[in-house]
N, CA, C and O atoms as a GROMACS GRO file, in nm:
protein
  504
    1UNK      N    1  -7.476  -0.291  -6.533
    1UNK     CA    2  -7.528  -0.390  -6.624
    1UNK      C    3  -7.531  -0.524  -6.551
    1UNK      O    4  -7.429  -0.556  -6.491
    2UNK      N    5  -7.628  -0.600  -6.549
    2UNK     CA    6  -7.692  -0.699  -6.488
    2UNK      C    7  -7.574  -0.847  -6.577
    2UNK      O    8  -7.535  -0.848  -6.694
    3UNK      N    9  -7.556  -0.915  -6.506
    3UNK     CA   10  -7.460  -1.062  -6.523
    3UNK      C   11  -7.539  -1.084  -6.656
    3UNK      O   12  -7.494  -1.044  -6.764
    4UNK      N   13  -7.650  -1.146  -6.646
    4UNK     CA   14  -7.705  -1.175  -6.780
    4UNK      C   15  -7.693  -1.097  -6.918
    4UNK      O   16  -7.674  -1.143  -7.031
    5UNK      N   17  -7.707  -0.986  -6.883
    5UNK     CA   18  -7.677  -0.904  -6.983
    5UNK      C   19  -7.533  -0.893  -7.057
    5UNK      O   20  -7.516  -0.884  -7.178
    6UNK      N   21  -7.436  -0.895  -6.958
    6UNK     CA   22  -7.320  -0.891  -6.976
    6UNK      C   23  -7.254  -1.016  -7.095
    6UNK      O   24  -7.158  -0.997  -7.171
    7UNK      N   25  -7.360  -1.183  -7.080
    7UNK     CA   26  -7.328  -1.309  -7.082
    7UNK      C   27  -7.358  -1.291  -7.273
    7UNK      O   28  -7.296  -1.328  -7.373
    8UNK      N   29  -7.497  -1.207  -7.246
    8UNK     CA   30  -7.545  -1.212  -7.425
    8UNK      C   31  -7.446  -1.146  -7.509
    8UNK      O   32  -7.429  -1.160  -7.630
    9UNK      N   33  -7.372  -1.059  -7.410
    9UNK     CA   34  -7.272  -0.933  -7.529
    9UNK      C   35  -7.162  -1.062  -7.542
    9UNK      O   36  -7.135  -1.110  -7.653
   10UNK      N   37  -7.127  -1.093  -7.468
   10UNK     CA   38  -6.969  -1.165  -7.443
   10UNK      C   39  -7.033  -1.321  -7.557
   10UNK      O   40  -6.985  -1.330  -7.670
   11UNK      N   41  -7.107  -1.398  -7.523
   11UNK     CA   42  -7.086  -1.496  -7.662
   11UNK      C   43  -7.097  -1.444  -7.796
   11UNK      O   44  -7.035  -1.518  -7.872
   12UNK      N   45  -7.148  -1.354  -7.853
   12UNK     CA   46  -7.153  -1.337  -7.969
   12UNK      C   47  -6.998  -1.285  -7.997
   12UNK      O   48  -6.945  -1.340  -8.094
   13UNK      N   49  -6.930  -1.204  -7.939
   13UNK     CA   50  -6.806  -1.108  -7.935
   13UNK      C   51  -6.725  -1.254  -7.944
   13UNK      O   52  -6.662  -1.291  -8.044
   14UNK      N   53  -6.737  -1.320  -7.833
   14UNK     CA   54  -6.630  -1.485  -7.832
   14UNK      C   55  -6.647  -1.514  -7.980
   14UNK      O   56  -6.575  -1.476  -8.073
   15UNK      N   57  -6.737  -1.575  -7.983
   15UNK     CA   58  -6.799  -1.661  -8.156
   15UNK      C   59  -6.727  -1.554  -8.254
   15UNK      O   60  -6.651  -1.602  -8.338
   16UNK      N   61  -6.741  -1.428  -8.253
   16UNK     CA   62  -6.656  -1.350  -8.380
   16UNK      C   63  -6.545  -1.328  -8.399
   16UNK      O   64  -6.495  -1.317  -8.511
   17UNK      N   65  -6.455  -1.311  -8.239
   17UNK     CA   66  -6.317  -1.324  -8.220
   17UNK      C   67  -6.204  -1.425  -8.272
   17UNK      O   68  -6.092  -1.414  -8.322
   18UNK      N   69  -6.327  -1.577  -8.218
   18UNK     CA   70  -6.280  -1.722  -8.296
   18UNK      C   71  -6.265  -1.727  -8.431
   18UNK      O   72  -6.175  -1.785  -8.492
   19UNK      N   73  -6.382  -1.644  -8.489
   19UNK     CA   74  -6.375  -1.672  -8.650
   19UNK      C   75  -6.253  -1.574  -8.712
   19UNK      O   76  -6.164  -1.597  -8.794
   20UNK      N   77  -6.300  -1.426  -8.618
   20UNK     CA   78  -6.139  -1.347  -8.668
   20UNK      C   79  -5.994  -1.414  -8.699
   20UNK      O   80  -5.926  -1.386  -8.797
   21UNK      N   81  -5.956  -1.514  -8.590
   21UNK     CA   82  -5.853  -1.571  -8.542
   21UNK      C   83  -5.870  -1.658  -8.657
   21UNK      O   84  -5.776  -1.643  -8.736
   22UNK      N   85  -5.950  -1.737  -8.692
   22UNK     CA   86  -5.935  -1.847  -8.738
   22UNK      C   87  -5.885  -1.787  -8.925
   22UNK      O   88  -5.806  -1.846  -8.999
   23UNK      N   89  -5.959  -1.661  -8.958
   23UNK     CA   90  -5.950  -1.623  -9.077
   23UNK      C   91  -5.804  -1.552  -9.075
   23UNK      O   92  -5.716  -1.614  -9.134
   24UNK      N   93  -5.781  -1.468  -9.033
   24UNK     CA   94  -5.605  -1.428  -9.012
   24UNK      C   95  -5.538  -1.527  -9.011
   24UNK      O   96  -5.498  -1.550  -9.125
   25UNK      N   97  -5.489  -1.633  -8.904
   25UNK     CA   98  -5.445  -1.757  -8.945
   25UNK      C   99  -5.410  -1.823  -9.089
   25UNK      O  100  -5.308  -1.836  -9.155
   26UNK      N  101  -5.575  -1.864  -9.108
   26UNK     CA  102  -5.584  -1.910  -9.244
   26UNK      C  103  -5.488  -1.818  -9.334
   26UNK      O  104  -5.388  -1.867  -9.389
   27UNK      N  105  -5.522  -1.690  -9.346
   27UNK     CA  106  -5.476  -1.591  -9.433
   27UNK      C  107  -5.286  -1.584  -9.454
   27UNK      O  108  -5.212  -1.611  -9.548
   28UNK      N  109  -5.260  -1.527  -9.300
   28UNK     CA  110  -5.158  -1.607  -9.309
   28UNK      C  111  -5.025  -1.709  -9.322
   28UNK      O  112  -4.906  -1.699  -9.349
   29UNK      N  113  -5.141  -1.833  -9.279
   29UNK     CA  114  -5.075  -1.966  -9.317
   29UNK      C  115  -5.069  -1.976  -9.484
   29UNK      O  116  -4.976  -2.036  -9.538
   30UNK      N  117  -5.199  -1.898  -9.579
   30UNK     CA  118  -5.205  -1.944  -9.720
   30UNK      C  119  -5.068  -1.852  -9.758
   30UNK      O  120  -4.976  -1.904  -9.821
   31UNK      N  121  -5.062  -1.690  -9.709
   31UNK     CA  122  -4.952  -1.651  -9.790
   31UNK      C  123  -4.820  -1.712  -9.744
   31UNK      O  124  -4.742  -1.758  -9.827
   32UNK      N  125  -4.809  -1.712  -9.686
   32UNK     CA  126  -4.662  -1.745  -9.609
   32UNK      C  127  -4.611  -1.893  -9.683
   32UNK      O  128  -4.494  -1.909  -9.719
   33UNK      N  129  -4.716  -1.996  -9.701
   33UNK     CA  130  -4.693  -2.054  -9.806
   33UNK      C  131  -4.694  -2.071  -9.914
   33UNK      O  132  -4.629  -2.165  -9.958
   34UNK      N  133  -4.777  -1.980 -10.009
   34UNK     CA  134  -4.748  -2.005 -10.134
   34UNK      C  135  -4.682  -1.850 -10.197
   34UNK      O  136  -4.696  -1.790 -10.304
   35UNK      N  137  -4.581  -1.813 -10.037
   35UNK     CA  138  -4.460  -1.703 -10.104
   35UNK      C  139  -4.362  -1.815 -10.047
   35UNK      O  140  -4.272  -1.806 -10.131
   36UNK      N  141  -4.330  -1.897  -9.975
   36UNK     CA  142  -4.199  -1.975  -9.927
   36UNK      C  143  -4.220  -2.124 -10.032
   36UNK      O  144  -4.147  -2.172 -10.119
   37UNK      N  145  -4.334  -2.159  -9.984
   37UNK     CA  146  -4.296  -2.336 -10.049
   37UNK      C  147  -4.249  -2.356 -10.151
   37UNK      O  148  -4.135  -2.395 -10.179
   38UNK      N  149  -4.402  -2.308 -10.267
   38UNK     CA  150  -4.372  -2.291 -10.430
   38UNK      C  151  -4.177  -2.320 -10.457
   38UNK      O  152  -4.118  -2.421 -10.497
   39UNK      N  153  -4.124  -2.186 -10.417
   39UNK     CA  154  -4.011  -2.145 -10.455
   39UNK      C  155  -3.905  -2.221 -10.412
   39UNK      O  156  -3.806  -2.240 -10.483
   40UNK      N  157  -3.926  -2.286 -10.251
   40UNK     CA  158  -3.838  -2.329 -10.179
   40UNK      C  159  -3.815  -2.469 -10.262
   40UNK      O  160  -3.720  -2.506 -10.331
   41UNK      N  161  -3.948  -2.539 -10.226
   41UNK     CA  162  -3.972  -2.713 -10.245
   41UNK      C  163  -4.043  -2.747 -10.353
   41UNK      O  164  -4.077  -2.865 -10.359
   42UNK      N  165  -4.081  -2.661 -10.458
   42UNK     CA  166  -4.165  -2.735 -10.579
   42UNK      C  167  -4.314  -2.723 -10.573
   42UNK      O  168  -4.387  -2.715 -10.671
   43UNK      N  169  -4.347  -2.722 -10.463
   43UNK     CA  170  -4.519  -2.736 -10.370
   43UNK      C  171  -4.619  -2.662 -10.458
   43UNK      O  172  -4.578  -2.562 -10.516
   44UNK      N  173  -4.737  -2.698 -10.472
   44UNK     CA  174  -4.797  -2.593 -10.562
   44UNK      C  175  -4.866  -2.529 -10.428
   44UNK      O  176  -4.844  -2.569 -10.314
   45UNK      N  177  -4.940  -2.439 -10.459
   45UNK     CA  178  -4.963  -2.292 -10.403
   45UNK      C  179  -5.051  -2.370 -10.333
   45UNK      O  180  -5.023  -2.488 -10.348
   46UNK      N  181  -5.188  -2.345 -10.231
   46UNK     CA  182  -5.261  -2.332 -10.120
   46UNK      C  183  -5.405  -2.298 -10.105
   46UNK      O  184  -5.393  -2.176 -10.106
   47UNK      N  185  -5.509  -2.314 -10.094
   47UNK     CA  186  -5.610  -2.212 -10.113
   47UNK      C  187  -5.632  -2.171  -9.968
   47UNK      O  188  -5.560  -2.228  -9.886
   48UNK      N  189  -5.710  -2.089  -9.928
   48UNK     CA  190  -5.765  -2.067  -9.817
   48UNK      C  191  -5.794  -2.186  -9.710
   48UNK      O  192  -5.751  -2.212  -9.597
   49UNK      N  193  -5.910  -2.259  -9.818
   49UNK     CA  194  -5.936  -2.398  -9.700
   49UNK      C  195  -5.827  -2.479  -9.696
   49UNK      O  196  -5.818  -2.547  -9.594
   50UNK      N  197  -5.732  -2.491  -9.784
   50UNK     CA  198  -5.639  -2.612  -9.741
   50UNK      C  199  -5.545  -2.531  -9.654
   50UNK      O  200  -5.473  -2.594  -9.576
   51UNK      N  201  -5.538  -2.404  -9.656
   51UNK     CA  202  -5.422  -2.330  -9.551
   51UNK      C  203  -5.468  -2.342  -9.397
   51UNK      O  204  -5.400  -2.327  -9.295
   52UNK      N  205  -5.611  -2.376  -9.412
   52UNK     CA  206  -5.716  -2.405  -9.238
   52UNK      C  207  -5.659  -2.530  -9.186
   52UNK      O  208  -5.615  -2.565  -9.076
   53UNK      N  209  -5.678  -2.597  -9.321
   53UNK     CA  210  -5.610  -2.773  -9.266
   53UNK      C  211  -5.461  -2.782  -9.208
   53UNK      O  212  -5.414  -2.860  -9.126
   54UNK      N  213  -5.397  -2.667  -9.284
   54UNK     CA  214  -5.274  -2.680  -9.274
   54UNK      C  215  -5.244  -2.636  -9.142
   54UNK      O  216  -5.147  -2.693  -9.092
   55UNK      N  217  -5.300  -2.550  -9.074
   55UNK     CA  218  -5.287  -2.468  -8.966
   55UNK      C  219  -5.418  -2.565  -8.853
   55UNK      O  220  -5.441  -2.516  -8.743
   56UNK      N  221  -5.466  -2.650  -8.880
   56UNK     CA  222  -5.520  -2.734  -8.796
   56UNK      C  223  -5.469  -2.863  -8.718
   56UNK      O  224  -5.479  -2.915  -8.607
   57UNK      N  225  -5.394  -2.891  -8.872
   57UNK     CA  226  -5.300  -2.992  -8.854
   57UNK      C  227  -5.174  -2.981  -8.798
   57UNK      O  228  -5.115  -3.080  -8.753
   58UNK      N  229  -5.116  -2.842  -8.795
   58UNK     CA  230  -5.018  -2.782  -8.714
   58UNK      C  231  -5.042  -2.784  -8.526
   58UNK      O  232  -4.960  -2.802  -8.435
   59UNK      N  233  -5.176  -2.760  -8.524
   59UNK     CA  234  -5.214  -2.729  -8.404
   59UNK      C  235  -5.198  -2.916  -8.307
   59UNK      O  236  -5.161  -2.948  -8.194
   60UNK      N  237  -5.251  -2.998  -8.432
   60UNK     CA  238  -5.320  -3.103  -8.383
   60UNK      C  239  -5.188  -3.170  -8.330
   60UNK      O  240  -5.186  -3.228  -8.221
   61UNK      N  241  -5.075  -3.159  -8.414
   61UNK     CA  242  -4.905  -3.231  -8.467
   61UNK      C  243  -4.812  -3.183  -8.320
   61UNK      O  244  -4.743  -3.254  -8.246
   62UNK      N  245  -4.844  -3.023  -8.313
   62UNK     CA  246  -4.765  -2.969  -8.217
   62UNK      C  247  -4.805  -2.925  -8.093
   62UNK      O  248  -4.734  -2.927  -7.992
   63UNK      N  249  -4.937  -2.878  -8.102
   63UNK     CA  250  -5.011  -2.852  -7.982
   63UNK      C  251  -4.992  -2.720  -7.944
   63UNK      O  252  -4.887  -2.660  -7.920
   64UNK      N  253  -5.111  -2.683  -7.942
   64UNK     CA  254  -5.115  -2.505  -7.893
   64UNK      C  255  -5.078  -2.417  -8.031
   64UNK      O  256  -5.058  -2.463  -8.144
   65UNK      N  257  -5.075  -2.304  -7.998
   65UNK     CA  258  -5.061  -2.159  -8.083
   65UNK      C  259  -4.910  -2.113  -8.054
   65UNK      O  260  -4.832  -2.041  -8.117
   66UNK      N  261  -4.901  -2.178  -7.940
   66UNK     CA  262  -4.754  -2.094  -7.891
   66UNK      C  263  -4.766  -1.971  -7.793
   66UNK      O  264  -4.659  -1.915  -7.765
   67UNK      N  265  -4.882  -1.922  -7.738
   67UNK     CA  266  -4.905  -1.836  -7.704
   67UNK      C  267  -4.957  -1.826  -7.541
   67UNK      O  268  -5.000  -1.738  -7.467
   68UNK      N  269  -4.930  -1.949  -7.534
   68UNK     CA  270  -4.991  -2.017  -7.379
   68UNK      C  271  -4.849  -2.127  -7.295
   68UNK      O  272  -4.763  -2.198  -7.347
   69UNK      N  273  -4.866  -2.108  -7.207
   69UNK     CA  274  -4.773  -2.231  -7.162
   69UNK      C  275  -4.804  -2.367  -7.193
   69UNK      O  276  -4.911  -2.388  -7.250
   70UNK      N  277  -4.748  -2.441  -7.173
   70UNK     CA  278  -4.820  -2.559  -7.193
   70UNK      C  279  -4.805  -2.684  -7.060
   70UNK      O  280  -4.769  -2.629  -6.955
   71UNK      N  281  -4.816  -2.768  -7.052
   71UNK     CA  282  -4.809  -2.866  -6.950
   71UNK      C  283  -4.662  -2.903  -6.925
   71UNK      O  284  -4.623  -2.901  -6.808
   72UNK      N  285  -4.578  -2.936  -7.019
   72UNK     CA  286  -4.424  -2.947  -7.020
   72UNK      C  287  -4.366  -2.859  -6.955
   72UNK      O  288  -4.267  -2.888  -6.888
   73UNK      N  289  -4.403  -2.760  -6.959
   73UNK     CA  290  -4.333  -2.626  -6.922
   73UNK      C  291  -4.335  -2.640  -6.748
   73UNK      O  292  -4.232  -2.636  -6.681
   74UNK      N  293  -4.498  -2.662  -6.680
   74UNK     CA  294  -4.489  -2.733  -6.606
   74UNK      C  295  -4.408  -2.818  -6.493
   74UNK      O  296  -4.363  -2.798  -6.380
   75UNK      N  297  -4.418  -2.935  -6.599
   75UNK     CA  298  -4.329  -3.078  -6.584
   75UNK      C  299  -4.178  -3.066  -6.529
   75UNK      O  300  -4.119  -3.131  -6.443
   76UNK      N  301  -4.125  -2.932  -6.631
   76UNK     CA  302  -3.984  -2.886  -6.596
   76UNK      C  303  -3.980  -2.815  -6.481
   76UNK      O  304  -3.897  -2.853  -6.399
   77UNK      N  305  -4.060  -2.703  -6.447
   77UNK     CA  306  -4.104  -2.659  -6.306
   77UNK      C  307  -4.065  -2.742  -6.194
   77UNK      O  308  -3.976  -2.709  -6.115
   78UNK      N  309  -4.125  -2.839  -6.187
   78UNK     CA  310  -4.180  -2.934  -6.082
   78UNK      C  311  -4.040  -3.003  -6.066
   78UNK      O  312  -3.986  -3.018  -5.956
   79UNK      N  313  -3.985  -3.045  -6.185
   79UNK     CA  314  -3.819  -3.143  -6.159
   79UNK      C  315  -3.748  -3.044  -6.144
   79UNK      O  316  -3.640  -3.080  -6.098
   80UNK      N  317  -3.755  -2.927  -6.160
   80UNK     CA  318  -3.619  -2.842  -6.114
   80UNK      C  319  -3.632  -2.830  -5.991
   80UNK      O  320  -3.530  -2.861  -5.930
   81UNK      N  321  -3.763  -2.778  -5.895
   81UNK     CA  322  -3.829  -2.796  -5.813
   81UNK      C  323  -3.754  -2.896  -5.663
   81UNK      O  324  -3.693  -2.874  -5.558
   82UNK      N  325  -3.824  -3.047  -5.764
   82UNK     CA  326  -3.777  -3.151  -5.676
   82UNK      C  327  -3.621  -3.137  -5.649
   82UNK      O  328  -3.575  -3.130  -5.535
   83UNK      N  329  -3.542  -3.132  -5.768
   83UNK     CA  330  -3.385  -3.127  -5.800
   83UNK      C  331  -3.329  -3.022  -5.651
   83UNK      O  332  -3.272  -3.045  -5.544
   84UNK      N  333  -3.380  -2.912  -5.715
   84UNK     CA  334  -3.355  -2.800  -5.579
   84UNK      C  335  -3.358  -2.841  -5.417
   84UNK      O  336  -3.289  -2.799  -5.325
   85UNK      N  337  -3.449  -2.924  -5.419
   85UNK     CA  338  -3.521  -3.024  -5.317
   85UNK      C  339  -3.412  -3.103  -5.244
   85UNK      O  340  -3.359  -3.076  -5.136
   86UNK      N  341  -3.392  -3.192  -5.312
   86UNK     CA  342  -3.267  -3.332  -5.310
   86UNK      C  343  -3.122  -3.224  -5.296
   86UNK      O  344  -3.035  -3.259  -5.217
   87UNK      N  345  -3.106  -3.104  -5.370
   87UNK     CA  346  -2.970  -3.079  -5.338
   87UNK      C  347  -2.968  -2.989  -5.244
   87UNK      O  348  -2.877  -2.905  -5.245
   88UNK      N  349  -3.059  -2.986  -5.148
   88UNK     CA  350  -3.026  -2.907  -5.055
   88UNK      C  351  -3.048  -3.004  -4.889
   88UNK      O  352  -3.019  -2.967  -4.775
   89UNK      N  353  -3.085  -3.082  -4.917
   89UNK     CA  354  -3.071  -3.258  -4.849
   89UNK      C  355  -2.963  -3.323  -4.845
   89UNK      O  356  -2.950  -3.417  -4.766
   90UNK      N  357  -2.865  -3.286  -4.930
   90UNK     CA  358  -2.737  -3.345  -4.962
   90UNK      C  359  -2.574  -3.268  -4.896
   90UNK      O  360  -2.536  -3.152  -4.916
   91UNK      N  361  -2.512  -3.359  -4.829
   91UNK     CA  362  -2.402  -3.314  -4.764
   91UNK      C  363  -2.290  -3.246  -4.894
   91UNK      O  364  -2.279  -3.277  -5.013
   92UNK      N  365  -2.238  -3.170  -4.831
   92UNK     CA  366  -2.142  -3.127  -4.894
   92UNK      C  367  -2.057  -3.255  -4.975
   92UNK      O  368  -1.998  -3.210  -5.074
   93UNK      N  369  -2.041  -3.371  -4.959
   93UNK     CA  370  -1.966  -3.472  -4.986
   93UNK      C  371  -2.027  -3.531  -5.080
   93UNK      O  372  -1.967  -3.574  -5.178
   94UNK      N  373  -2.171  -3.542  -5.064
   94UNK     CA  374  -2.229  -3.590  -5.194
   94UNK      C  375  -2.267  -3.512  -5.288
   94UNK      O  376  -2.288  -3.557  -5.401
   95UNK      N  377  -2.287  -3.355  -5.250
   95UNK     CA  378  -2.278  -3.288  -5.358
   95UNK      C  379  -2.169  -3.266  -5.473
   95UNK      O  380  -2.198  -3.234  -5.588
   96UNK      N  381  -2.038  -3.287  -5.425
   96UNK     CA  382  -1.962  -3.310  -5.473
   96UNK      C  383  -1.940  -3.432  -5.570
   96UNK      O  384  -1.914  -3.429  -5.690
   97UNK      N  385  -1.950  -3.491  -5.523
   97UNK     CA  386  -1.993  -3.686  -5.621
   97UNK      C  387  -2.115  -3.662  -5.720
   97UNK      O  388  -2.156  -3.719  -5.822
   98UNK      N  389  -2.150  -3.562  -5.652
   98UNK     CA  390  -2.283  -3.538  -5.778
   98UNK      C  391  -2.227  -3.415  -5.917
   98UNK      O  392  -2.257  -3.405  -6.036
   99UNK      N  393  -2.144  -3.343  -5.834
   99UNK     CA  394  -2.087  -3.255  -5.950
   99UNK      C  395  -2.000  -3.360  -6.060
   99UNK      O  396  -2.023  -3.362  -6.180
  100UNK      N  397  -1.904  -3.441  -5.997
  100UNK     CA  398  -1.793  -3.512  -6.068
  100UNK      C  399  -1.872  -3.630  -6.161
  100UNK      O  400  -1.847  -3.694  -6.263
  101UNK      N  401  -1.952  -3.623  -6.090
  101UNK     CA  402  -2.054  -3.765  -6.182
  101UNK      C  403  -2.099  -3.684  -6.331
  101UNK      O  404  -2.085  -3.718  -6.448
  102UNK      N  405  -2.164  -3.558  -6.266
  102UNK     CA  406  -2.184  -3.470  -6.374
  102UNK      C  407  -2.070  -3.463  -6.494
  102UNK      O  408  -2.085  -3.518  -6.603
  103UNK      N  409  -1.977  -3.402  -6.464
  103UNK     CA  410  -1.850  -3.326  -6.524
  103UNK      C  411  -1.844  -3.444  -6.633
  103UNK      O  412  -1.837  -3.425  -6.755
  104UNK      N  413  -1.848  -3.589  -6.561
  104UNK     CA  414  -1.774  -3.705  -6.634
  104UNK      C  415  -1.860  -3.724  -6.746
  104UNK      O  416  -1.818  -3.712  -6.860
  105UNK      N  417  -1.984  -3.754  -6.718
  105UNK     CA  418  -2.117  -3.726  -6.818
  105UNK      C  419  -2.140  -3.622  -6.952
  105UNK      O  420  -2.210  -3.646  -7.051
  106UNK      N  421  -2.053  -3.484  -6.922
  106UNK     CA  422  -2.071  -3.392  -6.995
  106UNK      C  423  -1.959  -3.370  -7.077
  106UNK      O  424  -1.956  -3.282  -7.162
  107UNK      N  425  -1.827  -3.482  -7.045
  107UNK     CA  426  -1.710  -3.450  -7.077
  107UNK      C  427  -1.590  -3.331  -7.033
  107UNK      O  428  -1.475  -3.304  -7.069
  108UNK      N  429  -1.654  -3.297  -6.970
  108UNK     CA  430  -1.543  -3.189  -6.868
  108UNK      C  431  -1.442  -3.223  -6.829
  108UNK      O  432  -1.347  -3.150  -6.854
  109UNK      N  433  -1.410  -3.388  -6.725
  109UNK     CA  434  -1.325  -3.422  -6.656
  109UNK      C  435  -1.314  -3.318  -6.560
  109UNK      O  436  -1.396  -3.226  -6.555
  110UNK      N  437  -1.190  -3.332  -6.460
  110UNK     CA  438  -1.212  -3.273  -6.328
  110UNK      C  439  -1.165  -3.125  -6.374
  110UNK      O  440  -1.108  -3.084  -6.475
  111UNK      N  441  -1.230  -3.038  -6.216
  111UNK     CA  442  -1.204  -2.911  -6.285
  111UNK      C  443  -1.034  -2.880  -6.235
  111UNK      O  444  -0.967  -2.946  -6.155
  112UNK      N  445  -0.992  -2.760  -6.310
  112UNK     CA  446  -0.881  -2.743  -6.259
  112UNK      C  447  -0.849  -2.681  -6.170
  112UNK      O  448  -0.754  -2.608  -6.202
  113UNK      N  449  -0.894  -2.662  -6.015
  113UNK     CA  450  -0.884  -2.662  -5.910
  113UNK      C  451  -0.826  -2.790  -5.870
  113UNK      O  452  -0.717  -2.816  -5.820
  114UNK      N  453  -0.906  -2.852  -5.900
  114UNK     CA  454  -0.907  -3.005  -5.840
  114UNK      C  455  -0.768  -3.071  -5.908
  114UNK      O  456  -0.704  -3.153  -5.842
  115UNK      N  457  -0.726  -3.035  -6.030
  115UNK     CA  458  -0.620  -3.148  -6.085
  115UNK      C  459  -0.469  -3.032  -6.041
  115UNK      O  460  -0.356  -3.074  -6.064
  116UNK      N  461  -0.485  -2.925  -5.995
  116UNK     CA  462  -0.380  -2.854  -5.929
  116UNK      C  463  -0.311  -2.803  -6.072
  116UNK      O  464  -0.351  -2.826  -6.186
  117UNK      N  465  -0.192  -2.726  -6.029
  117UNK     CA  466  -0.128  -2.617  -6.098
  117UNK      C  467  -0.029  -2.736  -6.237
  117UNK      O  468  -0.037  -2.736  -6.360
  118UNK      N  469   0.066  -2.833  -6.129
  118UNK     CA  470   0.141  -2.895  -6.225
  118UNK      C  471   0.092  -3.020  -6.254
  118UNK      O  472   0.167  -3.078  -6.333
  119UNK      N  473  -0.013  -3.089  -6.220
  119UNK     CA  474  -0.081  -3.256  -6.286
  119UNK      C  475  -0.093  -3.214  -6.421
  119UNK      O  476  -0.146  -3.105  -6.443
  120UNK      N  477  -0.046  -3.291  -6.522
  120UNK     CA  478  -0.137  -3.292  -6.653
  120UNK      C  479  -0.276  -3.328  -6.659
  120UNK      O  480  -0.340  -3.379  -6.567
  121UNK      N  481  -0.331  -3.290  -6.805
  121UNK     CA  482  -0.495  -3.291  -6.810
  121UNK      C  483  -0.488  -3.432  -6.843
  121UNK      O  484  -0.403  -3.492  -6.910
  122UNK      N  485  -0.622  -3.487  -6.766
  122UNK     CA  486  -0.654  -3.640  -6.833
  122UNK      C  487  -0.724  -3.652  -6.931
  122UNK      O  488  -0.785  -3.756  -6.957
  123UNK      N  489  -0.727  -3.540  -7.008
  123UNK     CA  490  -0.810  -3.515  -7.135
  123UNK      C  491  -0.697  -3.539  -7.200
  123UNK      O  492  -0.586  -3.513  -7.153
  124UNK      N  493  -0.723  -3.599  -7.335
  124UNK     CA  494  -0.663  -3.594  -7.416
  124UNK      C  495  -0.650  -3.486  -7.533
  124UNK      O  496  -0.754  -3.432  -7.570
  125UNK      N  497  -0.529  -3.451  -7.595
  125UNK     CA  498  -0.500  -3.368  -7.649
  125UNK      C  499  -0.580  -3.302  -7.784
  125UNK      O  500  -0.695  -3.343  -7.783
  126UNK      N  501  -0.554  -3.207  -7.905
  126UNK     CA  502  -0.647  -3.235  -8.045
  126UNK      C  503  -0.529  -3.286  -8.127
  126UNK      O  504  -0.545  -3.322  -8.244
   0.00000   0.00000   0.00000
């Protein structure tokens, strides 16, 4: 089958897939809310078109379907990335200053290696 040919099957199939998606959704978004809200929050029930808005406005608020990565996902890539980067650039001595900087940040205090068998904790007690 010739490219062109292939191009006429594939938009009409796209264009019906979209509307599939878009009507399940809708469908859906209407039951799911007017079996949870009603009951939950008072809300009155939904119709079809306002369940589109609702699920448009979801899309517009949060971004994406959920079903894709997104750019953030990314973003975190790239700084763990760099992070990995910088700590393997770093002497044993400053990696260390970088753990304790940590610990202090997270509330840990030092570990107990470090404060030995008989020092008391510099944490305070409950």
């Amino acid at each position: 089958m010739s490219r062109r040919k292939r191009l006429i099957w594939i938009a009409p199939a796209a264009i019906l897939g979209l509307a599939l998606f878009i009507f399940i959704g809708g469908e859906i978004v209407m039951r799911l809310w007017n079996w949870l809200v009603p009951s939950l929050f008072g809300f009155r029930q939904v119709t079809f078109w306002q369940a589109i808005g609702v699920l448009a406005l979801c899309r517009i608020l949060f971004g994406g379907s959920g079903w894709h990565r997104s750019g953030r996902s990314n973003f975190r890539r790239r700084m763990k990335e760099r992070m990995a980067e910088r700590w393997e650039h770093m002497t044993p001595e400053e990696r260390e200053r970088v753990r304790q900087s940590w610990r202090g940040r997270c509330g840990f205090g030092p570990s107990s290696e470090e404060q030995g068998p008989m020092k008391p904790s510099s944490q305070p007690g409950p």
